[in-house]
ZAZA-393135 format. One record per residue (C-alpha): residue number from 1; residue in three letters; x, z, y. Coordinates in steps of 0.25 Angstrom, whole numbers, plus 5000, padded with zeros to 4 digits. Layout:
N
     k     r     xx     zz     yy
   NUM   ALA      X      Z      Y
...
This chain:
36
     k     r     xx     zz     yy
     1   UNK   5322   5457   5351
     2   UNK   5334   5454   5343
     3   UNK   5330   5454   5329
     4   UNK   5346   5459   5323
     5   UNK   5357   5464   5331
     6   UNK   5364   5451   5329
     7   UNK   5354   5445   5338
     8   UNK   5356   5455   5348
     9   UNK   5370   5453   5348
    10   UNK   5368   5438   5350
    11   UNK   5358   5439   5361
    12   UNK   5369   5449   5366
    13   UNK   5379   5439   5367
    14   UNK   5372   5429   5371
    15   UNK   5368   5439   5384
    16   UNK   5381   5441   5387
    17   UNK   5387   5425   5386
    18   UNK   5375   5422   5396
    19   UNK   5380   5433   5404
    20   UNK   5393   5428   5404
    21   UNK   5388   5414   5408
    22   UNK   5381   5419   5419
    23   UNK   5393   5428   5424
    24   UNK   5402   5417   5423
    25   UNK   5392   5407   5430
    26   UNK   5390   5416   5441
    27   UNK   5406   5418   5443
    28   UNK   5407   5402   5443
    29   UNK   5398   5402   5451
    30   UNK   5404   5413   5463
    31   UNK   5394   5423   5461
    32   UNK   5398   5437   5465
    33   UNK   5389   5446   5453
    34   UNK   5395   5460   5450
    35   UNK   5397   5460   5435
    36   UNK   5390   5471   5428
Protein backbone atom coordinates (compact mmCIF):
# COMPACT_ATOMS: atom_id res chain seq x y z
CA UNK A 1 0.00 0.00 0.00
CA UNK A 2 1.33 3.44 -0.80
CA UNK A 3 1.81 5.12 2.31
CA UNK A 4 1.26 9.00 0.71
CA UNK A 5 -0.14 10.08 -2.57
CA UNK A 6 3.39 10.93 -3.65
CA UNK A 7 4.13 7.43 -3.50
CA UNK A 8 1.23 6.57 -5.53
CA UNK A 9 2.20 8.89 -8.04
CA UNK A 10 5.64 7.51 -8.19
CA UNK A 11 4.74 3.85 -8.58
CA UNK A 12 2.28 5.44 -11.19
CA UNK A 13 4.93 6.67 -13.13
CA UNK A 14 7.00 4.25 -12.80
CA UNK A 15 4.00 1.75 -14.41
CA UNK A 16 3.67 3.68 -17.08
CA UNK A 17 7.67 4.17 -18.08
CA UNK A 18 7.77 0.30 -17.89
CA UNK A 19 4.73 0.14 -20.05
CA UNK A 20 6.30 2.42 -22.36
CA UNK A 21 9.59 0.07 -22.59
CA UNK A 22 7.65 -2.76 -23.13
CA UNK A 23 5.51 -1.14 -26.02
CA UNK A 24 8.47 0.25 -27.55
CA UNK A 25 10.50 -3.12 -27.23
CA UNK A 26 7.60 -5.13 -28.67
CA UNK A 27 7.34 -2.46 -31.67
CA UNK A 28 11.27 -3.03 -32.34
CA UNK A 29 10.72 -6.11 -32.04
CA UNK A 30 7.76 -6.46 -35.02
CA UNK A 31 5.11 -7.43 -32.82
CA UNK A 32 1.62 -6.69 -33.95
CA UNK A 33 -0.15 -5.98 -30.18
CA UNK A 34 -3.41 -3.77 -30.44
CA UNK A 35 -2.66 -0.95 -28.18
CA UNK A 36 -5.35 -0.41 -25.61
Amino acid sequence: MARSTSDALDELRNYKQLKDLLLSKSKSVGGATPVR
